[in-house]
N, C-alpha and C positions, 0 to 999 in steps of 0.2 A: 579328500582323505584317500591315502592309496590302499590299493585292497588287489591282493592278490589269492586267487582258487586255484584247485586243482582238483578235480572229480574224475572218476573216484579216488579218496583220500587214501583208501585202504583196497589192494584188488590183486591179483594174483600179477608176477610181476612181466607177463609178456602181454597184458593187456592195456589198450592205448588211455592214455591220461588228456585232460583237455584242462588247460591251463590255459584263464584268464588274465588279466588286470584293466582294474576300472579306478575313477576316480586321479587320473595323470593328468597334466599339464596337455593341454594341447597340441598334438606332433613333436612333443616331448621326443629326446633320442633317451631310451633308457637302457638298462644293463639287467638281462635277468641270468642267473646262475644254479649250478643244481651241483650238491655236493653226497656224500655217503663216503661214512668207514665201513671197511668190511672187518671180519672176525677177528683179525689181529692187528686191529688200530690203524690199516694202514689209508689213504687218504687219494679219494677218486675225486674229480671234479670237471666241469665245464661252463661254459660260457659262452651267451648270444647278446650285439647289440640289437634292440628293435626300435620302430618309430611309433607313437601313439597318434593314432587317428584324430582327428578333429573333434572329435567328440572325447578324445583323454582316455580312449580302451585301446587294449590290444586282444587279441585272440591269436593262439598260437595256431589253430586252425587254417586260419586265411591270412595273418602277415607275415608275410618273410623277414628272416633274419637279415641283417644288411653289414654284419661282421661279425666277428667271434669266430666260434670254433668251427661252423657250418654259416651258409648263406642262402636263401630262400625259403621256399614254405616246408617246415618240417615239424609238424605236430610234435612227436617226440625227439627233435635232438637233442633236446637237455638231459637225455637218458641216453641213449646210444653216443655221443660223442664224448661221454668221462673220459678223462684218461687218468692215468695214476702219478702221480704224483715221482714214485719213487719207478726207476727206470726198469722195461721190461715186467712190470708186476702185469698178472693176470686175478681179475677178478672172477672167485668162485665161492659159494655159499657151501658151507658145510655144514649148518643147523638147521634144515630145511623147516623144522618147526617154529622156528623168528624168521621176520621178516627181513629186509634192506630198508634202513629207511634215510628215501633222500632227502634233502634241504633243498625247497628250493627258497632263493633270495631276490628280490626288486630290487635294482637300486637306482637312482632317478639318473642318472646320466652314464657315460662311457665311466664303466670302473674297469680295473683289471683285478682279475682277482689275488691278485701277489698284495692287493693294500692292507694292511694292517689297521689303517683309520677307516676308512669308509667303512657306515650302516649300513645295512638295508633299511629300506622305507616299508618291506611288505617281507613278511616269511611266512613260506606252508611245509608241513611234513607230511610226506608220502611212503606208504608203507608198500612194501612190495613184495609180494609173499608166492611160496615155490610147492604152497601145498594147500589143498581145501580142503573143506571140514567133510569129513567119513571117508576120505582116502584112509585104506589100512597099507600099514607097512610091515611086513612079516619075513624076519631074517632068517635067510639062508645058509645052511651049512650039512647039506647032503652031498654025501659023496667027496670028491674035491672040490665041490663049485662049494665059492663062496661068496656071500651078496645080500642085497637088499629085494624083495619083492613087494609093488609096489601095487594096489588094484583099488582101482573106481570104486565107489558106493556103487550098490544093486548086486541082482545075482550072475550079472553077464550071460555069456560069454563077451569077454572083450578083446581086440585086435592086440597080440601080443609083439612084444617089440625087445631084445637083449639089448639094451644099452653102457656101454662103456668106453671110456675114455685113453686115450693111449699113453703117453711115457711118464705121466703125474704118478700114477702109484696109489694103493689104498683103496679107498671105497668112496664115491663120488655121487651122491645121489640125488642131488636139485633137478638135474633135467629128467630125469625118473619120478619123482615127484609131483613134479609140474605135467609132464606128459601124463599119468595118471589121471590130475584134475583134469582131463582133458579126453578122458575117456579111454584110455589104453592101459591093459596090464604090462608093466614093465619091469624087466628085473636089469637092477643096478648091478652090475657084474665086477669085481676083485678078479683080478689076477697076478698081480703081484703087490709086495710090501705093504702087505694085506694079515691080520692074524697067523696062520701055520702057512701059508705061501710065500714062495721066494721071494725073501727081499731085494732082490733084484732081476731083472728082466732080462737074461744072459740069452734065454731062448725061448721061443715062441711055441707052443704044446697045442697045435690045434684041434686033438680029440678033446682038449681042456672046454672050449669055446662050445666043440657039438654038445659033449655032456651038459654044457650049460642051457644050450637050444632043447636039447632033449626033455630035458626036468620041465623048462618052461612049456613046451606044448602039452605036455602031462600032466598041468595045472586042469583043473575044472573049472575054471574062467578068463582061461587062455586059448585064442583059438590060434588057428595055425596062421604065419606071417605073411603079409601082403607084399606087394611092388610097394616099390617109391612112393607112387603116385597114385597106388591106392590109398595109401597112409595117409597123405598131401589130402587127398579127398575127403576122409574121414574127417582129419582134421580141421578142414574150412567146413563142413556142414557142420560140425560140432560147433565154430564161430564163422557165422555167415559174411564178415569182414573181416577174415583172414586173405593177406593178399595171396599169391602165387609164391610169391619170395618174400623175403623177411630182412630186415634187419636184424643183426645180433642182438637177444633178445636182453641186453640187458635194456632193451628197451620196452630190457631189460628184461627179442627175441634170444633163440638157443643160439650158444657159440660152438 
């Protein structure tokens, strides 16, 4: 019987998934797939062939992919190589409070995933989530800054970080979120096409950005901003199997 896992089913979504299948055909060549809509219906997906061991498992761990979207050993590629369907879409989470949840699908041999007939023989749903439980989220709107402030459970102090994104517009807060869970106070920063701020971004106001650094160090569980690579550091001892570098985390690592 084929049987496909994925642990954890449910985990914040830059943390690594280990996906199984047991119960194959013998060096079986099989087809596994991982799909996800994001907020407005729209349609990501990818695709790996693998080969079942002699024994009828595979483990995405230790067997390489041998076509599809990626080829050799890639724990998570079924996460970082979606691509979207519809041309140029970029995938971003605006409800940080729901998760992403992908599909993954078995299917016993080379499928492509354009088929309309072919099952799957095995489906798991994996949830992938941008925020964890006692993050607070506390909205901003002192002065001109306008934003999201996002801090760790406990009393801190915690390594503060201004986060913002460039010509998308509005208020953007998953990687704020997620960095949060993750032990840092961050504030999601607007600066334009944002509530009372310029709808459009004609010019750059850089006391805009100090004022926003300002407020943030002025927080009582924000402390003052690191290098790169102290932050880099923070962050792998917060997860002692954080590499050096990252894939983009929709691997759902930060893009």
């Amino acid at each position: 019987m084929f049987q496909l896992t994925a642990t954890p089913a449910s985990a914040l979504s830059d943390e690594p998934v280990h996906i199984r299948a047991t119960g194959l055909p013998p060096l079986q060549l099989v087809t596994l797939a991982a799909s996800l809509k994001d907020e407005k219906g729209h349609l990501y997906r990818s695709k790996a062939f693998y080969r079942a061991d002699e024994a009828g498992e595979l483990d995405l761990k230790q067997a390489p992919a041998v076509g599809g979207d990626y080829v050799g050993v890639h724990p998570m590629g079924l996460f970082w190589s979606m691509k979207p369907d519809r041309p140029f879409g970029r995938l971003l989470k605006r409800d940080v409070n729901s998760p992403f949840l992908v599909t993954l699908d078995l299917y016993d041999s080379v499928c492509s995933q354009d088929s309309a007939t072919a099952q799957p023989r095995a489906s798991q749903v994996v949830q992938r989530w941008f925020s964890s439980p006692g993050t607070q989220r506390v909205p901003i709107r002192e002065g001109r800054v306008r934003g999201a402030l996002f801090l760790p459970p406990g009393e801190g102090p915690f390594p503060g970080i201004l986060d913002l994104f460039g010509g998308i517009g509005g208020l953007i807060e998953f990687r704020a979120s997620l960095l949060a869970a993750h032990g840092f106070a961050v504030l999601a920063l607007a600066f334009f096409a944002y509530e009372d701020l310029p709808k459009l971004m004609q010019e750059v106001d850089l006391e805009y950005f100090e004022e926003a650094a300002n407020l943030l160090l002025a927080h009582p569980k924000a402390i003052a901003p690191r290098t790169r690579e102290q932050v880099s550091a923070q962050a792998r001892a917060d997860r002692p199997g954080l590499p050096r570098t990252s894939p983009s985390p929709w691997g759902l690592g930060l893009p």
